[in-house]
N, C-alpha and C positions, 0 to 999 in steps of 0.2 A: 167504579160504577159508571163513570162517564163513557169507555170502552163498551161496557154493555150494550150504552146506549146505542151510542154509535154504529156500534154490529148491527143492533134487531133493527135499525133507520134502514140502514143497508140493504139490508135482505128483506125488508118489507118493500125497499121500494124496486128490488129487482124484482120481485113478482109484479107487482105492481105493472111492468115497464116491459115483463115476457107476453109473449106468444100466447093466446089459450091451449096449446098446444104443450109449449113449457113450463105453462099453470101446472098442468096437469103431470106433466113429467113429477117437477117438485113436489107437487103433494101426495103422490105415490113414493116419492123418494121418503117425505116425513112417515108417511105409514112404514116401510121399512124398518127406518129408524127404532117406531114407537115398535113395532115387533121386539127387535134388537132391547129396547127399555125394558119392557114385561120381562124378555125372557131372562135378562143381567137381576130382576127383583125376584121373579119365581126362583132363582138361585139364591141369593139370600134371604129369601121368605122375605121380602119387604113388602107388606099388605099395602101400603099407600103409595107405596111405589109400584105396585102392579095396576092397582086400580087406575089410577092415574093415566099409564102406559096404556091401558087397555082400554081406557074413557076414547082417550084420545085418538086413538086407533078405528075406534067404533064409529066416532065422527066421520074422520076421516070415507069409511068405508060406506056411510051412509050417502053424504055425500055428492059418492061417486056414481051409486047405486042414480039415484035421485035425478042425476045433471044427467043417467043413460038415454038417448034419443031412439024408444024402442022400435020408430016409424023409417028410423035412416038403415037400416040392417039387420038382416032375418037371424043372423044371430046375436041380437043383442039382448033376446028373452032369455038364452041361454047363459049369456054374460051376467043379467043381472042374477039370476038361481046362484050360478057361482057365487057372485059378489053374496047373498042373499045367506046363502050356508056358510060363507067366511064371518059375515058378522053374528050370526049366529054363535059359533063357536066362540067368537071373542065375547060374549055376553057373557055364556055359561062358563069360561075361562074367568073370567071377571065373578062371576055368582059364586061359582064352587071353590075358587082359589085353586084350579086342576087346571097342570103345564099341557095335560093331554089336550086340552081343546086350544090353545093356543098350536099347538101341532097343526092340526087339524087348519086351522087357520092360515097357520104358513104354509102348509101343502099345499093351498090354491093360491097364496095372494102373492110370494114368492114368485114364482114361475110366471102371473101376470105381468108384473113387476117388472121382468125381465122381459119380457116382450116385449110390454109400452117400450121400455127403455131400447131394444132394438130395432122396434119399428120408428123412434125417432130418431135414431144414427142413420137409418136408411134415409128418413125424410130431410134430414141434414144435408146429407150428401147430395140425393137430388136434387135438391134447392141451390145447393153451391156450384154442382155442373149447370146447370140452367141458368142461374145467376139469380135466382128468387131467391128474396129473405124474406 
């Protein structure tokens, strides 16, 4: 139990201590995850294990939607529709206990997912040739 503890100190106090930049990495990495959760319970029909996965997901996704700055970039009304129709799908995923809308869900938030995450390998990188951290 002490281990436990230990961990969640850890890793709460590395967000804590990131970037908002690798705020946000992380907490797209946890939605990931919580994807990955739903879909391991949709496979053994574990109803409080989907819910759960998909509560948290939904948070997550809200959120993101929420913190979008829709004045700093013209496509960021576009962003949130996506974000918008992803949590959608996790609700109704969540409602109906149906993997289909969980799909549906990863089909957008997936592929986002992966871009945060390449656009900050690239922001890395530049930051390291210039010497910015």
């Amino acid at each position: 139990m002490h281990q436990a503890r230990v961990r969640q100190r850890y890793r709460e106090e590395s967000v804590l201590s990131s970037t908002p930049r690798k705020q946000f990495i992380m907490l797209f990495e946890n939605l990931l995850v919580d994807l990955d959760r739903a879909d391991m319970a949709f496979r053994v029909r574990d109803l409080y294990g989907i819910h759960e996965a998909l509560r948290h997901a939904q948070d997550i996704v809200h959120l993101v939607m929420s913190s979008l700055r829709l004045d700093l970039w013209d496509g960021a009304s576009d962003l949130k529709e996506l974000y918008g129709f992803a949590l959608s799908q996790l609700i109704q995923a969540n409602l109906y206990k149906d993997i289909k809308y969980l799909r549906n869900a990863e089909d957008v938030l997936r592929p986002l997912g992966e871009a945060w995450a390449q656009a900050d390998k690239i922001l890395d990188a530049e930051e390291a040739t210039s010497g910015v951290a």
